[in-house]
C-alpha positions in Angstrom: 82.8 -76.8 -6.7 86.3 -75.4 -8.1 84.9 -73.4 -11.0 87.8 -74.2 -13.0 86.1 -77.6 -13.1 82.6 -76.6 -14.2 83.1 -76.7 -18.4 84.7 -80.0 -17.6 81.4 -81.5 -15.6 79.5 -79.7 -18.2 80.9 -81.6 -20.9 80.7 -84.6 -19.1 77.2 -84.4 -18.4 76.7 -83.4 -21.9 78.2 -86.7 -23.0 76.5 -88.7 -20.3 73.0 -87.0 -21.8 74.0 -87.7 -25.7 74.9 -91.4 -24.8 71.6 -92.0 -22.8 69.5 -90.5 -25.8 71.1 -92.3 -28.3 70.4 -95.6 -26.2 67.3 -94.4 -25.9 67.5 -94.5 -22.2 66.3 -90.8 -21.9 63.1 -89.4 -22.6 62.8 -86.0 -25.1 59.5 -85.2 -23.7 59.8 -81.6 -22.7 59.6 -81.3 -19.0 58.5 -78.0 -19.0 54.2 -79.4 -19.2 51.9 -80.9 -21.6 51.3 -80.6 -25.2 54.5 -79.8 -26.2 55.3 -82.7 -28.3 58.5 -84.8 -28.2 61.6 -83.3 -29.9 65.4 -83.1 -29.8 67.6 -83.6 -26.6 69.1 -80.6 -25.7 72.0 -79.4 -23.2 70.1 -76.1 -22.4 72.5 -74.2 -24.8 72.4 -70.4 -23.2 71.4 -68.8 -26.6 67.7 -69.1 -26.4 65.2 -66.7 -28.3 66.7 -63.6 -30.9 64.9 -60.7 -31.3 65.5 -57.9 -33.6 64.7 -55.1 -35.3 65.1 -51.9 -38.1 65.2 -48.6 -37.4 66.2 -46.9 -40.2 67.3 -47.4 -43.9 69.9 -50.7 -44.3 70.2 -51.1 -41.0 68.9 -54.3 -38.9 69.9 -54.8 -34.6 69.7 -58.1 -33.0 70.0 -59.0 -29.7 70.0 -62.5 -27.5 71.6 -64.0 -23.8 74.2 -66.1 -24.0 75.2 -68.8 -21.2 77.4 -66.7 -19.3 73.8 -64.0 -18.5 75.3 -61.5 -21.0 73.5 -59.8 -23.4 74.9 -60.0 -26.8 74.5 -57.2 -29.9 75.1 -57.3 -33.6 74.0 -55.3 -36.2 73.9 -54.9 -40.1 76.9 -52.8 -42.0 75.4 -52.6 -45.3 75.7 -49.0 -45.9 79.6 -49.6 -45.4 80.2 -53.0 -47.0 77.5 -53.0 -49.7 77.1 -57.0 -48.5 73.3 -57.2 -46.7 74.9 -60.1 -45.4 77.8 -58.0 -43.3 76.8 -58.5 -39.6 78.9 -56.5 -37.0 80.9 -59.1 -34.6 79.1 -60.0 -31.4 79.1 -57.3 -28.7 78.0 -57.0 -25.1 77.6 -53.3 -24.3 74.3 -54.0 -22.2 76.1 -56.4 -19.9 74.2 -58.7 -17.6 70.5 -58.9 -18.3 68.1 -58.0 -15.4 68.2 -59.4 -12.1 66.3 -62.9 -12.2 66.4 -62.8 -15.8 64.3 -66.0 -17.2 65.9 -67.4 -20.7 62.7 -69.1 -21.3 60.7 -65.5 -21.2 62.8 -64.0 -23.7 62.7 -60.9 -25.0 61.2 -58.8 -27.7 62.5 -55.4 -29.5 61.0 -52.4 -31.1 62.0 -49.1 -33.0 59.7 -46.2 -33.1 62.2 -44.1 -34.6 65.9 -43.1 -36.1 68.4 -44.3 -34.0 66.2 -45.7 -31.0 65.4 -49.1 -30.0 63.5 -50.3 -26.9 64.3 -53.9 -25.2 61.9 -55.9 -23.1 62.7 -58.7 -20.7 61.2 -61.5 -19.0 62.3 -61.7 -15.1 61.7 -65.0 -13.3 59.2 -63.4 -11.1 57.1 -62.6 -13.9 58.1 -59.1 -14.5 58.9 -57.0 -17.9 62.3 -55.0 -17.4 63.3 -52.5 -20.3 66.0 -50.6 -21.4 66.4 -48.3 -24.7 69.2 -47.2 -27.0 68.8 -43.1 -27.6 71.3 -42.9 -30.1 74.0 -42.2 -27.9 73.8 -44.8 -25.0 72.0 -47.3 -23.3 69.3 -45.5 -20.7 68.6 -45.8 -17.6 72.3 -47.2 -16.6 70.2 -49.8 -14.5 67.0 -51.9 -16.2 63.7 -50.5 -15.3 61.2 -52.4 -13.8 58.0 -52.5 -15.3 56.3 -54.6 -12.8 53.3 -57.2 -14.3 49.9 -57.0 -14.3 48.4 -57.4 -10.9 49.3 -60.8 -9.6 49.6 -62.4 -12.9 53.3 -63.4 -13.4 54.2 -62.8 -17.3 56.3 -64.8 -19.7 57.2 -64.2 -23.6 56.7 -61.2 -25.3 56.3 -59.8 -28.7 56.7 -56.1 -29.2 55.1 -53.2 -31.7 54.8 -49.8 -32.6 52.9 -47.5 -35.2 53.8 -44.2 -34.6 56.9 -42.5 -32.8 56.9 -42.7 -29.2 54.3 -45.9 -29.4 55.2 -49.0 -28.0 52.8 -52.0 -27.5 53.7 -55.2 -26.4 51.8 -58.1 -26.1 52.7 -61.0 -23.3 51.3 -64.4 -22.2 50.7 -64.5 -18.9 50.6 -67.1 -16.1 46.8 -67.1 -15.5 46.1 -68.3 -19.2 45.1 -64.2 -20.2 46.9 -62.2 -22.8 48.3 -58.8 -21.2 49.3 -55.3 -23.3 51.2 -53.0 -22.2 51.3 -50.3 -23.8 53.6 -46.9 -23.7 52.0 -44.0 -25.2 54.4 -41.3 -24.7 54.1 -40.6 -20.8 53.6 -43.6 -19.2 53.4 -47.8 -19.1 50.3 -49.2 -19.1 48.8 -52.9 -18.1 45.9 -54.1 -20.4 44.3 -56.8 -19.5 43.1 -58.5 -22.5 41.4 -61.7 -21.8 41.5 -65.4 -21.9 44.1 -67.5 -24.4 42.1 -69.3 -26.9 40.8 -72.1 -26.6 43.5 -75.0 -26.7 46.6 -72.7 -25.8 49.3 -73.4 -23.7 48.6 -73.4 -20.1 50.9 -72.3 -17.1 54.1 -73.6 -17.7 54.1 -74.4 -21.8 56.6 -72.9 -23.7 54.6 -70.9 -26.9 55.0 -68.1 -29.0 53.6 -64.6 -28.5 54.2 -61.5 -31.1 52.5 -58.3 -32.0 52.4 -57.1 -35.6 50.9 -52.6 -35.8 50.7 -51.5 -39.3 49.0 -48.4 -38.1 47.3 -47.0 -35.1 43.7 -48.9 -36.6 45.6 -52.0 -37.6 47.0 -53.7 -35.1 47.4 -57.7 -34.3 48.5 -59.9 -31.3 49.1 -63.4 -32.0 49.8 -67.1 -30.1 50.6 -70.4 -30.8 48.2 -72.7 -29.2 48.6 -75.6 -27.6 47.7 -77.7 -30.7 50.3 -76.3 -32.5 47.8 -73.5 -34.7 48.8 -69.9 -34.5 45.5 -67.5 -33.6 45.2 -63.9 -33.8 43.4 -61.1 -33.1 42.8 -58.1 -35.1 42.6 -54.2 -33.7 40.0 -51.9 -36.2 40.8 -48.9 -33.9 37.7 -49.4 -31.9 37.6 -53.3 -30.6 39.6 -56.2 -30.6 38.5 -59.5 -33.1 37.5 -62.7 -31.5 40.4 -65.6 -32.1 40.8 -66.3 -35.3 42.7 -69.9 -36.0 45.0 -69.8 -38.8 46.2 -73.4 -38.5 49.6 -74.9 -39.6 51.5 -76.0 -42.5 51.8 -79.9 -41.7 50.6 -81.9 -39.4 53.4 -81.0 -37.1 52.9 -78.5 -34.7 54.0 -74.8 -34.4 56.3 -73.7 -31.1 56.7 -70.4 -32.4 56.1 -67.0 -34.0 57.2 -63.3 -34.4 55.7 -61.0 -36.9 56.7 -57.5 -38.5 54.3 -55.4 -40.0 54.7 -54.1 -43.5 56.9 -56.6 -45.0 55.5 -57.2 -47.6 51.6 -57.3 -46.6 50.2 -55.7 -43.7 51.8 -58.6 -41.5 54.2 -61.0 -42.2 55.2 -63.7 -39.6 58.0 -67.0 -39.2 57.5 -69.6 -37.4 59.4 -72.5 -35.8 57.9 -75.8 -35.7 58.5 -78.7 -33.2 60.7 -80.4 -35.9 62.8 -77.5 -35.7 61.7 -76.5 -39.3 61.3 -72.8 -40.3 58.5 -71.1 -42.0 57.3 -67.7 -43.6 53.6 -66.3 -44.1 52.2 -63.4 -45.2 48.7 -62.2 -43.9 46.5 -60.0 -46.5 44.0 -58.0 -44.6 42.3 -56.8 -48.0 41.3 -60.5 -48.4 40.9 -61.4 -44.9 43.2 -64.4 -45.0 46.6 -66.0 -44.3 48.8 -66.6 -47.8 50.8 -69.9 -49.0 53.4 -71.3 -46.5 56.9 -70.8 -47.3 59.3 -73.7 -45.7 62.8 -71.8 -45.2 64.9 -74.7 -45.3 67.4 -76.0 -43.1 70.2 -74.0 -41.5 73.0 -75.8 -42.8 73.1 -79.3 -44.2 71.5 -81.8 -41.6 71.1 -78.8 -39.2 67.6 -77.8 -38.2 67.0 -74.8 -36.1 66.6 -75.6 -32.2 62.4 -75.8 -31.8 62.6 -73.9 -28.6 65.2 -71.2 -29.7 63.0 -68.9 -30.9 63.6 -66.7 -33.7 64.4 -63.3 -34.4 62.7 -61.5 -37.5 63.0 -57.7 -38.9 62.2 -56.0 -41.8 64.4 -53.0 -43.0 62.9 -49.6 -43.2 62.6 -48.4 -46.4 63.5 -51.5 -48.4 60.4 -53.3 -49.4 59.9 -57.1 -49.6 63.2 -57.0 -47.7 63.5 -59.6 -44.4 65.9 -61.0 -41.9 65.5 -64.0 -39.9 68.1 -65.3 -37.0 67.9 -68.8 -36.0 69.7 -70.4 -33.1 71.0 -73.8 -34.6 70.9 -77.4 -33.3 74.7 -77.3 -33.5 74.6 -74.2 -31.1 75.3 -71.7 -34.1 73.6 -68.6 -34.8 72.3 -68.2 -38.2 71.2 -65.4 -40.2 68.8 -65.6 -43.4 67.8 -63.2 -45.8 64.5 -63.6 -48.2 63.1 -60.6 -50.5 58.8 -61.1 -51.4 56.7 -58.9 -53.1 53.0 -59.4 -54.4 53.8 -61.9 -56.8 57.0 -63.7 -56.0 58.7 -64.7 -52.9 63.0 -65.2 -52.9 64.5 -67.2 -50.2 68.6 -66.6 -50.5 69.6 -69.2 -47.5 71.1 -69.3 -44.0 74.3 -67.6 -43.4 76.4 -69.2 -40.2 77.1 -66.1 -37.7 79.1 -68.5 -35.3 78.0 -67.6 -31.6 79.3 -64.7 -29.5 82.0 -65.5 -26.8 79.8 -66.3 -23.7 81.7 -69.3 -22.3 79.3 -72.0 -23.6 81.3 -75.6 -23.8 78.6 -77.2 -26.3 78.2 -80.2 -27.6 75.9 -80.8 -31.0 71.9 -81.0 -29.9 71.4 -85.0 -30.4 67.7 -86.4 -31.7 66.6 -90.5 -30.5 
């Protein structure tokens, strides 16, 4: 086909898709397997799962894929605008993700230290590929492969550190077992760290996976099951926790989560539910427990995030309470939110439209039956 043509059949077959839902002539069941409940009727919009985080004092880096296979950047300015709103315009200075690169794996971002940040990526074959910023460029010039775990394909990941030149990710992989691995300075290391829990998504379902270290005897993974609960499992330095199920806030189930440790708490955690609703917890490991949901409103008026976007989340060194979340819109917009907690209180300032980097996308607005 005359690529010059292909936006126009996109948008056509956008159309074709909206009319169809509308009538009620499509299903929204996602195709992807079981247990993910019904939800919005999408044109596979190529922005699919932010990740970010802080590495040093007022300064926040996010990252995401846009339609064209580009990897897009932006960052925080505050330290030259003063506005903690001031995002840097879209960049793609990483180029083209890695070969076979799966939008539904994701990615997941760390920052062990001033000036660094490490990326992992889901290939379609199940492999993690990484990359890292050194403060001066983007090492090695090519992504480096770091294979999977034996002949368990991965997909989704959530990433950690608690010390400099620590690194521990967390992924789901495709024979139902959670995998770590884990860079301790020398080299990459598989982990293989047993079975899901019990109810969680199976081969080909879509759900969350993130990794929280408050210290090197603190450290959580965490999933969202296939019954819509988020579990986790707790590292004292010794062994890991059974599963513990920390449920839901409604009756409607999660699709996602990412954590950052030391928010507020020890670990603090948004989720995305299937109604494309957002939502902020804090876990208090003096008390043992989860804290009070906190429903982050919609993006916009009568726009809800996208329930399988993913989200992005970061603290910011050295600013307590402070937190970041990036949303990828039903509308196909990137949005940015900004929320301040402490002990006592917990401030939620709204959603900030970011637009959406320049990656070729013609979109039309996500339509619901």
């Amino acid at each position: 086909m005359n690529i010059l043509l292909q936006p126009v059949r996109n948008v056509v077959l956008s159309l074709v898709v909206g009319i169809l839902a509308l009538l009620g002539m499509v299903s929204t069941a996602n195709a992807q397997g079981g247990g993910i409940p019904e939800g919005p009727v999408h044109t596979r919009p190529g922005l699919i799962n932010p990740t970010c985080a802080s590495w040093g004092a007022d300064r926040v880096d996010c990252f995401l894929v846009g339609n064209n296979g580009r990897m897009y950047h932006t960052w925080s300015d505050v330290a030259s605008s003063g506005d903690f709103r001031d995002f840097a315009p879209w960049q793609d200075e990483l180029g083209a993700p890695p070969a076979g690169f799966d939008l539904r794996g994701g990615m997941g971002v760390t920052a062990w230290g001033p000036n660094r940040l490490d990326i992992m990526a889901i290939t379609e074959d199940g492999h993690v590929a990484h990359r890292y910023w050194n403060g001066s460029s983007w090492q090695p010039a090519n992504w480096e492969d770091l294979d999977r775990p034996g002949q368990a394909g991965v997909s989704e990941i959530g990433c950690t550190t608690w010390g400099v030149n620590r690194i521990d990710c967390f992924a789901r992989g495709m024979d139902r077992h959670v995998y770590q691995l884990a860079w301790g300075g020398t080299s990459w290391n598989w982990v293989d760290m047993g079975p899901l829990p019990t109810g969680t998504a199976g081969d080909n379902d879509s759900l969350g996976v993130a990794a929280a270290a408050y210290q090197s005897t603190l450290l959580y993974q965490l999933v969202v099951g296939i019954d819509g609960n988020v579990y986790h499992s707790k590292w004292n330095g010794t062994t890991w926790s059974a599963w513990v199920n920390g449920g839901k806030p409604t009756s409607t189930n999660l699709m996602n989560v990412t954590c950052q440790a030391g928010v507020i708490y020890v670990m603090d955690c948004v989720f995305l539910d299937v109604s494309g609703a957002v939502w902020h917890r804090s876990y208090y490991e003096n008390v043992g427990s989860w804290l009070s949901w906190h429903n982050l409103g919609a993006l916009a008026p009568g726009v809800n995030a996208y329930y399988a976007g993913g989200l992005g989340f970061s603290k910011v060194v050295g600013d307590y309470g402070a937190m970041y979340v990036m949303a990828y819109g039903e509308n196909g917009q990137i949005y940015l939110g900004f929320g301040r907690g402490s002990t006592s209180t917990f401030d939620w300032y709204g959603w900030d439209n970011l637009g959406r980097p320049k990656d070729q996308h013609q979109f039309l607005p996500l339509v619901r039956r």
